[in-house]
The first five atom37 places (N, CA, C, CB, O) and aatype in JSON, in Angstrom:
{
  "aatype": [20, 20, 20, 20, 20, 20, 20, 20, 20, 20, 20, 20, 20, 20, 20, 20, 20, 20, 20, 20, 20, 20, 20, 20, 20, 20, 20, 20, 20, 20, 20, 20, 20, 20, 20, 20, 20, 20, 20, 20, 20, 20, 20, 20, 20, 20, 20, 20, 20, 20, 20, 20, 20, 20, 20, 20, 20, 20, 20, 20, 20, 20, 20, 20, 20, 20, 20, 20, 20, 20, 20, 20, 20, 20, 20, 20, 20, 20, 20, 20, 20, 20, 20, 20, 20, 20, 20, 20, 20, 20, 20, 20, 20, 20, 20, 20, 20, 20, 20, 20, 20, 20, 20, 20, 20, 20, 20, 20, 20, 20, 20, 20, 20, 20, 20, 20, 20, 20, 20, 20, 20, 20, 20, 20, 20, 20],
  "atom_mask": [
    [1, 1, 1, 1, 1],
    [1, 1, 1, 1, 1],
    [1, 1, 1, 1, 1],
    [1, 1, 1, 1, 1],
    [1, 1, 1, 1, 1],
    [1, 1, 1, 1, 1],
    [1, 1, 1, 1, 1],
    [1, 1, 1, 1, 1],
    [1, 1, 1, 1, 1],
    [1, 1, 1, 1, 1],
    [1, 1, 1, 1, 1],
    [1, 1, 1, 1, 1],
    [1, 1, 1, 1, 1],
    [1, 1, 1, 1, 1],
    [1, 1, 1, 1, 1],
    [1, 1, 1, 1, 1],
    [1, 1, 1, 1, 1],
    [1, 1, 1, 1, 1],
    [1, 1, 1, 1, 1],
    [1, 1, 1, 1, 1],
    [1, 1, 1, 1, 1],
    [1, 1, 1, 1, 1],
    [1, 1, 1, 1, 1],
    [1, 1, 1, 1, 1],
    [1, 1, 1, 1, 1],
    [1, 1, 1, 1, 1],
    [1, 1, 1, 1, 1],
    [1, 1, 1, 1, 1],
    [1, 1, 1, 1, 1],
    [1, 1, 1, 1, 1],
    [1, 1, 1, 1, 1],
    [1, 1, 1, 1, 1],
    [1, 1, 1, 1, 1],
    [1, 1, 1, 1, 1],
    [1, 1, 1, 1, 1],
    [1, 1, 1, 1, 1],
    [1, 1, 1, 1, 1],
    [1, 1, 1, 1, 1],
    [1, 1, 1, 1, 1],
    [1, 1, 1, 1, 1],
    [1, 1, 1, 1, 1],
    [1, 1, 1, 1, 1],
    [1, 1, 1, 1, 1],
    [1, 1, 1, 1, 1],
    [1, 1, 1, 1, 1],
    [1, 1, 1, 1, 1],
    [1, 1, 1, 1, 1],
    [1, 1, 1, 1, 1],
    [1, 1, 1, 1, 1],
    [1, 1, 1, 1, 1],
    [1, 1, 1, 1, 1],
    [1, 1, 1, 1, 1],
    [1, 1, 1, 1, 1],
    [1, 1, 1, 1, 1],
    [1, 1, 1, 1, 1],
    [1, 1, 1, 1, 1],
    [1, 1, 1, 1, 1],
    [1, 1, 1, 1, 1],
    [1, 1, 1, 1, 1],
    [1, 1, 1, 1, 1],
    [1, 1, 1, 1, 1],
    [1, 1, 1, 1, 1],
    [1, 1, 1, 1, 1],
    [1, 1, 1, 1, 1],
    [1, 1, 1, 1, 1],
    [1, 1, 1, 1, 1],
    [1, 1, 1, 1, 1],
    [1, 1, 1, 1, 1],
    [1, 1, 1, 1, 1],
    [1, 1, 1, 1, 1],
    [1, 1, 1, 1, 1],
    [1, 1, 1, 1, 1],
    [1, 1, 1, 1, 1],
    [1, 1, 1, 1, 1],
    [1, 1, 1, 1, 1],
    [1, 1, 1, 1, 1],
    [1, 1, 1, 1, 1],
    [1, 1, 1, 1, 1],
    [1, 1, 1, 1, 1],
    [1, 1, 1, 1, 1],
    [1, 1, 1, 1, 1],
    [1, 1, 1, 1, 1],
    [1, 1, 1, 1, 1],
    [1, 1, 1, 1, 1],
    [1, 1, 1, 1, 1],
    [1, 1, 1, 1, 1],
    [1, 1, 1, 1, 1],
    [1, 1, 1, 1, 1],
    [1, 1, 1, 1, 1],
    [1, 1, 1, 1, 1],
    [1, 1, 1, 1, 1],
    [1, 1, 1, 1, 1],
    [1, 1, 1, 1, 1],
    [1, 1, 1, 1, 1],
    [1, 1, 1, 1, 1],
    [1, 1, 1, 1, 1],
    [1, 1, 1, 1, 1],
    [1, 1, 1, 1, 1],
    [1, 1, 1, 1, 1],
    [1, 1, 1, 1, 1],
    [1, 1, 1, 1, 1],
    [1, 1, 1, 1, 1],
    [1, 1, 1, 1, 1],
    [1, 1, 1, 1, 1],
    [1, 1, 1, 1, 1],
    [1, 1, 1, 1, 1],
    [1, 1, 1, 1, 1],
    [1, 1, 1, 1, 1],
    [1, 1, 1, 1, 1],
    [1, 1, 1, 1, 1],
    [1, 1, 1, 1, 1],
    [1, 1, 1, 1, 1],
    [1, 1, 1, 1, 1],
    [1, 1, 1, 1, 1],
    [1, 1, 1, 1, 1],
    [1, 1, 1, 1, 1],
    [1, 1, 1, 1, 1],
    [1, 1, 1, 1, 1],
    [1, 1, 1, 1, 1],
    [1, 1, 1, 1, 1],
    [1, 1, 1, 1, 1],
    [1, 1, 1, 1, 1],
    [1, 1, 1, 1, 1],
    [1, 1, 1, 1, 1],
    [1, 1, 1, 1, 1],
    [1, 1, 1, 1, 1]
  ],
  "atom_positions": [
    [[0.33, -9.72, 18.36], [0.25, -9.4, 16.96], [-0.37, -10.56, 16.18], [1.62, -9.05, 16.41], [-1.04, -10.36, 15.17]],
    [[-0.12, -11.79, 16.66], [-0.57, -12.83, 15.68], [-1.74, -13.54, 16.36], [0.61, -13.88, 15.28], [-1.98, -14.73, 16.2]],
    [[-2.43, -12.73, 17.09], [-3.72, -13.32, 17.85], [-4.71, -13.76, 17.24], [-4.31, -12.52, 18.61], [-5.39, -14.69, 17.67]],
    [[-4.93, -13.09, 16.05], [-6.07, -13.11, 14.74], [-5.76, -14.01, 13.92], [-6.2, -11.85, 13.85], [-6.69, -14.42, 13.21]],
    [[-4.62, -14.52, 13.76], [-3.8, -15.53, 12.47], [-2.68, -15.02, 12.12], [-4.52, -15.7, 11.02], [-2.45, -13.82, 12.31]],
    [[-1.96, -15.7, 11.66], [-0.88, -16.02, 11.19], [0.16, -14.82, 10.21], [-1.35, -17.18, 10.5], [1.24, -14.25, 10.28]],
    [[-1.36, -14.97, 9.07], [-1.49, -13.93, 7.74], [-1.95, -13.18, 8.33], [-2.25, -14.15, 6.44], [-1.62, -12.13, 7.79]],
    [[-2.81, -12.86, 9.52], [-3.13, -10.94, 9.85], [-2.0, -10.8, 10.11], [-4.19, -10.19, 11.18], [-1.31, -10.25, 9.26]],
    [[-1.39, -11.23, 11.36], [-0.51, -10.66, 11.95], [1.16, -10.34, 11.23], [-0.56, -11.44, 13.06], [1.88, -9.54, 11.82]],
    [[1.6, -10.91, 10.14], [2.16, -10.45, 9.1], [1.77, -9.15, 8.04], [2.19, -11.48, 8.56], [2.59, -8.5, 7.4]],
    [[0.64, -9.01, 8.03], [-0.36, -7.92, 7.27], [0.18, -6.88, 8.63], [-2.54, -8.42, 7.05], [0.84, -5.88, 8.33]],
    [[-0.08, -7.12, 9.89], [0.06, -6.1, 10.86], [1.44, -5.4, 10.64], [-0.09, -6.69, 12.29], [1.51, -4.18, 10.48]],
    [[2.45, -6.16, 10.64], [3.87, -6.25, 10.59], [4.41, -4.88, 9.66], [4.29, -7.79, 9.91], [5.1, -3.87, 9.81]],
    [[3.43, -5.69, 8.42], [3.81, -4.72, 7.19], [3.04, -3.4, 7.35], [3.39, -5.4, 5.68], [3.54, -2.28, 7.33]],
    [[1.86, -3.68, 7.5], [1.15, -1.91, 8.04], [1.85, -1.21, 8.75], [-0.13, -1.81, 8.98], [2.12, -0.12, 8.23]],
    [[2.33, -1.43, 9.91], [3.7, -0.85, 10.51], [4.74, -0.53, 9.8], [4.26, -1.63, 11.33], [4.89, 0.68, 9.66]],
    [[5.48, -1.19, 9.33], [7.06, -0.8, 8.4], [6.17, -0.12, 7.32], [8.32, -2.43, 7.63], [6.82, 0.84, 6.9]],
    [[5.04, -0.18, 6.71], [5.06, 1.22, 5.84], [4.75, 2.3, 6.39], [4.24, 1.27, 4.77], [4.77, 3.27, 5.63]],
    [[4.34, 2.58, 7.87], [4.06, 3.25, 8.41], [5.41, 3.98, 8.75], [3.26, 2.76, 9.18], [5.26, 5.2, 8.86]],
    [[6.53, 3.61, 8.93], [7.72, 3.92, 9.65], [8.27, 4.1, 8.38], [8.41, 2.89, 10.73], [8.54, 5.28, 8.2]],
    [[8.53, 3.37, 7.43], [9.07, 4.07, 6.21], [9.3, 5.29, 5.36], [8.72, 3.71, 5.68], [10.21, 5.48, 4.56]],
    [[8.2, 6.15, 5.73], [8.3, 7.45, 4.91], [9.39, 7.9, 6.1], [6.65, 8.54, 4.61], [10.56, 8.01, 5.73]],
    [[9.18, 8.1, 7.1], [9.67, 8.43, 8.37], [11.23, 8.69, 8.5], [9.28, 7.37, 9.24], [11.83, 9.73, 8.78]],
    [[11.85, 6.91, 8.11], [12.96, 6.85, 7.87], [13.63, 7.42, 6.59], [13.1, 5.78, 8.03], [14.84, 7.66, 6.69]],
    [[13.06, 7.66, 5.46], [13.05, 8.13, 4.38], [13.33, 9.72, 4.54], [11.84, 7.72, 3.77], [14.07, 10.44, 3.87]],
    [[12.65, 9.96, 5.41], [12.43, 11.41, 4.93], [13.44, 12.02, 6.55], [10.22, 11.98, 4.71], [14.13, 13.03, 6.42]],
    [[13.42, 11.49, 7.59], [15.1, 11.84, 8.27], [16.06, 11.4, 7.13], [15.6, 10.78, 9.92], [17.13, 11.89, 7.49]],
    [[16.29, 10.73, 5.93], [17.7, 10.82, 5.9], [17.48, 12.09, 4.7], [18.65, 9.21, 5.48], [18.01, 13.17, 4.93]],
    [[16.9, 11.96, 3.78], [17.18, 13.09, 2.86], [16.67, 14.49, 3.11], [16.7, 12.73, 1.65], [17.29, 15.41, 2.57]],
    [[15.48, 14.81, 3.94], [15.39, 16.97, 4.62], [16.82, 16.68, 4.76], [14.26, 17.77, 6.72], [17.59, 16.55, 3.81]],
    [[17.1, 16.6, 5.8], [18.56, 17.07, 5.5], [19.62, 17.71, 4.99], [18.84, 16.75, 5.35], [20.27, 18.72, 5.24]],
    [[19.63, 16.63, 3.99], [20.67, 17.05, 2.46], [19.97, 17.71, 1.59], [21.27, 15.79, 1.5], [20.38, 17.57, 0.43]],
    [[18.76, 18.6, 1.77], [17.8, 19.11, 0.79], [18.31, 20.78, 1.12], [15.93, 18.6, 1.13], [18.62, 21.14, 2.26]],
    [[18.33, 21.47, 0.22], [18.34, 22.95, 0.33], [17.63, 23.81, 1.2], [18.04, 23.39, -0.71], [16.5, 23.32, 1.15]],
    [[17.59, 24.5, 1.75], [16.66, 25.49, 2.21], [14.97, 26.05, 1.95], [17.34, 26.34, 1.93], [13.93, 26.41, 2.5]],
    [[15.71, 25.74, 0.54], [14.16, 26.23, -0.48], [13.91, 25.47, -1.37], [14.13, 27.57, -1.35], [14.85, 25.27, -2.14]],
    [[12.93, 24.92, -1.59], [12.66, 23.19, -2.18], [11.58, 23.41, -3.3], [11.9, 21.88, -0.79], [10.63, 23.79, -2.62]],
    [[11.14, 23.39, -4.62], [10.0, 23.6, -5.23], [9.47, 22.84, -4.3], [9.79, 23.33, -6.65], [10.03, 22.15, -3.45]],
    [[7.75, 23.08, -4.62], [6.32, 22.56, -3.9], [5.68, 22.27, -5.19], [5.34, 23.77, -2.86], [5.22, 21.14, -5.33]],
    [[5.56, 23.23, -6.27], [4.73, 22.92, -7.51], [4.96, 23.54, -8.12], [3.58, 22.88, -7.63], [5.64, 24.56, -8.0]],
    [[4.34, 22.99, -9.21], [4.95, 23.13, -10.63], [3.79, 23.23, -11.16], [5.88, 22.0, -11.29], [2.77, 23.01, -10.52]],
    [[3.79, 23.72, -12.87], [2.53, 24.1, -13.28], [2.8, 23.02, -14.53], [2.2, 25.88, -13.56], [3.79, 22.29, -14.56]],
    [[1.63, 23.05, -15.69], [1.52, 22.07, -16.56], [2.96, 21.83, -17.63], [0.19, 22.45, -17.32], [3.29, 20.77, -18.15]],
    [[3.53, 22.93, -17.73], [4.8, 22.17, -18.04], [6.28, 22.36, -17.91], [4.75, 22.01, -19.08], [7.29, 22.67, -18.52]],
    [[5.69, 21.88, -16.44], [6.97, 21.49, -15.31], [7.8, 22.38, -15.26], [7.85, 20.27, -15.56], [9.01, 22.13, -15.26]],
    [[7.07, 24.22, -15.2], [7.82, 25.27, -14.23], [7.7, 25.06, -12.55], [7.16, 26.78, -14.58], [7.06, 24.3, -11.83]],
    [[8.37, 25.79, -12.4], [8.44, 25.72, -10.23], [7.75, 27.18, -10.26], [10.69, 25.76, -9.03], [8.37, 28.21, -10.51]],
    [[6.32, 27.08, -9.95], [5.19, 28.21, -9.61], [5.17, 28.54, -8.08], [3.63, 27.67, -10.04], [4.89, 29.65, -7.65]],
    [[5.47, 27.51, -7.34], [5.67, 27.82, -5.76], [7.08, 27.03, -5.26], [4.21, 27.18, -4.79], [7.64, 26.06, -5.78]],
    [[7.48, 27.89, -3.94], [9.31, 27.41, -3.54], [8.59, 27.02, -2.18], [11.03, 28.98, -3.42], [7.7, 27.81, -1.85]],
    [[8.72, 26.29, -1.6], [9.04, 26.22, 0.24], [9.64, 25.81, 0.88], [8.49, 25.88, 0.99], [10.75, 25.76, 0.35]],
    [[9.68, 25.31, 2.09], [10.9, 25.01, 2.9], [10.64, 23.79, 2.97], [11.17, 25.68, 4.25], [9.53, 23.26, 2.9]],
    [[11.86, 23.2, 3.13], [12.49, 21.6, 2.93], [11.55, 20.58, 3.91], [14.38, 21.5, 3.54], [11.26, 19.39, 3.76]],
    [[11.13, 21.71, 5.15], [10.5, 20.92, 6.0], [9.22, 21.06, 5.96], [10.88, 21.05, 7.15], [8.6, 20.85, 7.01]],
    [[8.52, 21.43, 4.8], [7.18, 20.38, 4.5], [7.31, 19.78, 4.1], [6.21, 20.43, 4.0], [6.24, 19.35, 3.7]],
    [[8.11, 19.21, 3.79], [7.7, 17.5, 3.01], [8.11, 16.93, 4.73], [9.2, 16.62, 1.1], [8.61, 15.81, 4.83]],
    [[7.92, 17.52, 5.62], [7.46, 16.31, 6.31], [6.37, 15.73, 7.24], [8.23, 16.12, 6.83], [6.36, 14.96, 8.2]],
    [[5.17, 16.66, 6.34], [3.86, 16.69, 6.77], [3.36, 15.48, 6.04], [3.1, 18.05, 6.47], [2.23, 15.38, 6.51]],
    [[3.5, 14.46, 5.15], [3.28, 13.45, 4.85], [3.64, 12.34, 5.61], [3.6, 13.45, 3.9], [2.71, 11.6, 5.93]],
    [[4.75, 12.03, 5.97], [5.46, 11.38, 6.25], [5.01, 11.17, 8.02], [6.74, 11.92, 5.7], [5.05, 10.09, 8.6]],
    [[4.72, 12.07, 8.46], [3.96, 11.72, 9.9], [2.61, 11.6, 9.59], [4.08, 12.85, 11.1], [2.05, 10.8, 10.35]],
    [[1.83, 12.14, 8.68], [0.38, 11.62, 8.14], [0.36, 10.02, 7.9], [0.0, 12.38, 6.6], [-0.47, 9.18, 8.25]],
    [[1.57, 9.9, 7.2], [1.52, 8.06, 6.67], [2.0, 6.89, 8.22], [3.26, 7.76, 4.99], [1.62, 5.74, 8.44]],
    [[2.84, 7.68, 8.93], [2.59, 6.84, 10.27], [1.53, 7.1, 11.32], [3.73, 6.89, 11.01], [1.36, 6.26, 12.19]],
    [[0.68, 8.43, 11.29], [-0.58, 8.59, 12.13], [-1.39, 7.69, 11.82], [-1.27, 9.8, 12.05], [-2.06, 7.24, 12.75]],
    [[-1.66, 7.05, 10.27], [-2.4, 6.96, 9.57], [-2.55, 5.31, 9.99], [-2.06, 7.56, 8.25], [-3.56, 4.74, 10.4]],
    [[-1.34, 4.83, 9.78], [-0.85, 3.32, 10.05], [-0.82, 2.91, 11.24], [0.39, 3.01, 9.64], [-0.92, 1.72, 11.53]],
    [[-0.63, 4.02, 12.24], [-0.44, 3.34, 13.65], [-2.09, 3.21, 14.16], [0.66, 4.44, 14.85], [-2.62, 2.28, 14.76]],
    [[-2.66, 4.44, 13.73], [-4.48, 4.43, 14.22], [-5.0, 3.3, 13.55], [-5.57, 5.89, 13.67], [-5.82, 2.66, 14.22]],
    [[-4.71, 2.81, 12.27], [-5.28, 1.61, 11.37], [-4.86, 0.67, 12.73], [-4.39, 1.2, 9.52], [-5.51, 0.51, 13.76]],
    [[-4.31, 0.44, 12.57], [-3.71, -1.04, 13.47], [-4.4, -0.9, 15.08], [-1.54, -1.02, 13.67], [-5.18, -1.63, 15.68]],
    [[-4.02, -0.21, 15.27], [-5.01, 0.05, 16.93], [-6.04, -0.54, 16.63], [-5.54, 1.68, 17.55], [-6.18, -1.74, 16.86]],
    [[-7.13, 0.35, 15.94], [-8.48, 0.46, 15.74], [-8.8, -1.19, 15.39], [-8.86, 1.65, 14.51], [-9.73, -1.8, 15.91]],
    [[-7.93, -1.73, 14.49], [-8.28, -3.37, 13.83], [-7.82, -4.14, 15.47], [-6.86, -4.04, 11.96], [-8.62, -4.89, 16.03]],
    [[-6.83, -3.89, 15.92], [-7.08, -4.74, 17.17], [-8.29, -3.99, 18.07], [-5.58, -4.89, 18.09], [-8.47, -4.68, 19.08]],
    [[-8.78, -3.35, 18.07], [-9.67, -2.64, 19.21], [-11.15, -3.32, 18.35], [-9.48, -0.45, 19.37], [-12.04, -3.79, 19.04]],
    [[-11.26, -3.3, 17.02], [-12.87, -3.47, 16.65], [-13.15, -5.2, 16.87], [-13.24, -2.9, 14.72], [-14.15, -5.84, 17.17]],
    [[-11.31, -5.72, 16.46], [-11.51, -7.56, 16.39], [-11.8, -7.32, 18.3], [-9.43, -8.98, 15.65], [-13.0, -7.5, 18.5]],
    [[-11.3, -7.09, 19.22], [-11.39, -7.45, 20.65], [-13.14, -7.12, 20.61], [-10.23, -6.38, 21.88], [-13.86, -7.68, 21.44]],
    [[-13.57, -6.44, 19.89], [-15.01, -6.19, 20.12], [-15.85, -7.04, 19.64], [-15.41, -5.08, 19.67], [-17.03, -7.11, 20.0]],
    [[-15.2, -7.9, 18.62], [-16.27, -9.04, 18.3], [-15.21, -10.21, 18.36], [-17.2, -8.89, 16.64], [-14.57, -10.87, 17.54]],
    [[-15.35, -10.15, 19.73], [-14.02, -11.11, 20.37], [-14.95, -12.59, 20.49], [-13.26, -10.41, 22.35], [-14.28, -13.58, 20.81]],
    [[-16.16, -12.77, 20.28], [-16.97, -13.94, 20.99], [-17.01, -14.63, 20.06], [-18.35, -13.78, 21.6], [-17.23, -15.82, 20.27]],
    [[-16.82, -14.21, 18.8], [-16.5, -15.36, 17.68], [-15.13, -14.8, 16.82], [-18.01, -15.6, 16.49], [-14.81, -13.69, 16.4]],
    [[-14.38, -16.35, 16.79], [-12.74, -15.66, 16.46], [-12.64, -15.68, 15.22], [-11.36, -16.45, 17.01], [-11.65, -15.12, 14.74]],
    [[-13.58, -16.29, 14.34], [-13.44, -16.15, 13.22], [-13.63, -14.52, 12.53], [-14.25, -17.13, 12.8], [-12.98, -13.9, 11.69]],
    [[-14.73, -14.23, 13.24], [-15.37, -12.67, 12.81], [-14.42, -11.66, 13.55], [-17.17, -12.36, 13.39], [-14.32, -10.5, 13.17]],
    [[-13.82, -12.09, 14.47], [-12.93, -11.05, 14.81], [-11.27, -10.81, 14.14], [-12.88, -11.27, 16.24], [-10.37, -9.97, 14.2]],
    [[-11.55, -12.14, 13.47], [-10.29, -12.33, 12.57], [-10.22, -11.84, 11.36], [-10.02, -13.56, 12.34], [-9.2, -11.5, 10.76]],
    [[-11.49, -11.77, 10.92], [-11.96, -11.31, 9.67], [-11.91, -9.6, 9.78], [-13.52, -11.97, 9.37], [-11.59, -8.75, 8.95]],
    [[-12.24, -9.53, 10.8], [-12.68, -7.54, 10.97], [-11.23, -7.01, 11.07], [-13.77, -6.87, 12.84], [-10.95, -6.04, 10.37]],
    [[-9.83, -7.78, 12.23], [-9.1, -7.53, 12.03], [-8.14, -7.21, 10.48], [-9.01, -8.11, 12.76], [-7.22, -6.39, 10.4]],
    [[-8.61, -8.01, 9.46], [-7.92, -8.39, 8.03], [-8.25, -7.01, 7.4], [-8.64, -9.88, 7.07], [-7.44, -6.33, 6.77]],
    [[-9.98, -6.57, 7.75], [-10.52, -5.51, 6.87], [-9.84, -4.38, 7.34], [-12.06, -5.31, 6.9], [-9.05, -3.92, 6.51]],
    [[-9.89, -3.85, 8.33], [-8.98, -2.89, 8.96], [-7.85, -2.63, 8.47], [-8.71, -3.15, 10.07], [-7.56, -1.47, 8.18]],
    [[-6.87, -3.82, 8.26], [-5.32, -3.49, 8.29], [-5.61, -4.13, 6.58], [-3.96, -4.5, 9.75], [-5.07, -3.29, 5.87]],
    [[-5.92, -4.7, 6.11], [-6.34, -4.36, 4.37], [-6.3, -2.95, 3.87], [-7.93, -4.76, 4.01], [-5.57, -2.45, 3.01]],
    [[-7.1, -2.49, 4.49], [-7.46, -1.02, 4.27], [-6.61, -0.41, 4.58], [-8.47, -0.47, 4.84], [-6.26, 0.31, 3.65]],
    [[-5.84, -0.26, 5.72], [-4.79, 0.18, 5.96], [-3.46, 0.13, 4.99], [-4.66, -0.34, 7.0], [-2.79, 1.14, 4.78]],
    [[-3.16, -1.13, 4.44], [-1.9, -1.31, 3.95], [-2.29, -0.09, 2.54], [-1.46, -3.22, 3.58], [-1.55, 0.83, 2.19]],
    [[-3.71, -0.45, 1.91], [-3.93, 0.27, 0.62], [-4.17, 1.73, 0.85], [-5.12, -0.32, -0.15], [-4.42, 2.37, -0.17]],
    [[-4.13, 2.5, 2.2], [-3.63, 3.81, 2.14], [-2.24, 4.68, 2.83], [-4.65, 4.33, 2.55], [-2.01, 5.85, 3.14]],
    [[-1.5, 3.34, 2.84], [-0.26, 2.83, 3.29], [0.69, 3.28, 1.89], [-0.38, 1.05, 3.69], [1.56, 4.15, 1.82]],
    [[0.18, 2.32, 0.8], [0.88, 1.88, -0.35], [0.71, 3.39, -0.86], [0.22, 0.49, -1.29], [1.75, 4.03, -1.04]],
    [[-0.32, 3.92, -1.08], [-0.83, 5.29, -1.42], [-0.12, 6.47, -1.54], [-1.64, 5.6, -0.62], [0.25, 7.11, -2.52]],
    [[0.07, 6.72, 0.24], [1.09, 7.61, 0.58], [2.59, 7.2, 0.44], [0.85, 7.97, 1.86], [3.15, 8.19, -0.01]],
    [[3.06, 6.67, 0.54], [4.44, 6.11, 0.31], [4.48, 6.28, -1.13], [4.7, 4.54, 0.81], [5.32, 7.14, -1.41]],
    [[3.86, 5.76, -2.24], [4.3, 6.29, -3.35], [4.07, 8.08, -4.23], [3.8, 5.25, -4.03], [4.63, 8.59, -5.21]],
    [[2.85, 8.62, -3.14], [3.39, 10.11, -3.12], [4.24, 10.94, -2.54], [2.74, 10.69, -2.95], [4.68, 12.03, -2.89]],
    [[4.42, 10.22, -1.51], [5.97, 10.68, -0.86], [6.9, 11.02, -1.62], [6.69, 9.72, -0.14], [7.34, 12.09, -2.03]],
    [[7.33, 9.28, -1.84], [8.4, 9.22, -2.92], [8.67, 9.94, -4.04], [8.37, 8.25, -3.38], [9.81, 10.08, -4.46]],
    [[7.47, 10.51, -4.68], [7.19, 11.07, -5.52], [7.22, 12.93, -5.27], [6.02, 10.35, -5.82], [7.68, 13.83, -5.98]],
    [[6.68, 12.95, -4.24], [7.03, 14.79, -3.56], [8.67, 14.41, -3.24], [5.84, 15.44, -1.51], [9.43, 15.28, -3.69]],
    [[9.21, 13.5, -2.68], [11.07, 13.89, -2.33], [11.42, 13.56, -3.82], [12.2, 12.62, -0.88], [11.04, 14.6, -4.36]],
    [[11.9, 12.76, -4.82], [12.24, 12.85, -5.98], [11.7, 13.98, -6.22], [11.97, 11.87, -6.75], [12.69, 14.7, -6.12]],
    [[10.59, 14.88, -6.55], [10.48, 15.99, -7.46], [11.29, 17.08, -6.38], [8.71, 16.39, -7.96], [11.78, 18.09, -6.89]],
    [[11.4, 16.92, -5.21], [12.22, 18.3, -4.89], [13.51, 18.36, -4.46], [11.65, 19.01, -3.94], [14.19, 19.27, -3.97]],
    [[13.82, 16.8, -4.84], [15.31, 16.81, -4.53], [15.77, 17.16, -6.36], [15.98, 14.96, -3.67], [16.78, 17.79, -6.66]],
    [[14.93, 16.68, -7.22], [15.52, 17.13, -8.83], [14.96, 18.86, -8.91], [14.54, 15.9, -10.44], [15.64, 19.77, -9.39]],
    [[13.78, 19.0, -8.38], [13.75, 20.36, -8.58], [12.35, 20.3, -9.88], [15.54, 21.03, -9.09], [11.39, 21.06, -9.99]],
    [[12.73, 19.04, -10.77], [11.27, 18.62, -12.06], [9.93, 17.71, -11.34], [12.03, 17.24, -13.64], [9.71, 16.97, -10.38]],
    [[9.3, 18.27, -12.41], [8.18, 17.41, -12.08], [7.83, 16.08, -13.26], [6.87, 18.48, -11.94], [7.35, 16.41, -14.35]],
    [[8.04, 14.95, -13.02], [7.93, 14.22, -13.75], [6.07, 13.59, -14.15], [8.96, 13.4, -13.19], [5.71, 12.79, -15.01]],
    [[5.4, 14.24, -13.28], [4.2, 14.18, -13.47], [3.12, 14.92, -13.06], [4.04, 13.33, -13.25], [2.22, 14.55, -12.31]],
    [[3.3, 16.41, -13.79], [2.9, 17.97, -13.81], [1.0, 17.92, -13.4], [3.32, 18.77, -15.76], [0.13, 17.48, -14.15]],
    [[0.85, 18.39, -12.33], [-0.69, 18.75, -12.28], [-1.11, 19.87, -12.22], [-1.32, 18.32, -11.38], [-2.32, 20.07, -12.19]]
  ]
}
């Protein structure tokens, strides 16, 4: 993990735990969620569609597919420009950079799809 530096391999760390985070998040509360969960809401914050508790957990394995392929791929492209360690250190950073910022992304729409269907409102109607 820390083959690239110090600071990638901490960047790696964290690309991972946000990767596993929705994950853990979302085993503890489906659960305790109803049967029938709003999905959406219309512009002011009726429930226009109901579904089942267990889509919301089509994100939540999107945000660790998402994080675990980031991280592969940044160690697989740095081993490819393995002949200079600086550039492979660097390619590693861009990778899992990129990664953390569609990391941060999903995790706060997550959060945002389980709060609206564990209240049932939409606090920010589209």
């Amino acid at each position: 993990m820390f083959r690239y530096g110090k600071t990638n391999g901490y960047l790696a760390i964290l690309l991972i735990a946000l990767g596993v985070l929705p994950v853990v998040l979302a085993a503890i509360l489906v659960p305790q969620m109803a049967d029938s969960i709003p999905t959406q809401f219309d512009a002011a914050g009726n429930v226009t569609r109901w579904g089942s508790r267990f889509d919301l957990l089509y994100v939540p394995a999107l945000c660790f597919l998402l994080s675990a392929g980031t991280c592969l791929t940044a160690f697989r492209q740095a081993r490819l420009s393995d002949d200079s360690h600086a550039i492979a250190a660097m390619t590693f950073k861009r990778y899992v950079r990129n990664g953390l910022v569609t990391s941060v992304i999903i995790n706060v729409l997550n959060a945002y799809m389980m709060i609206s269907a564990m209240t049932g409102t939409a606090y920010l109607p589209f």
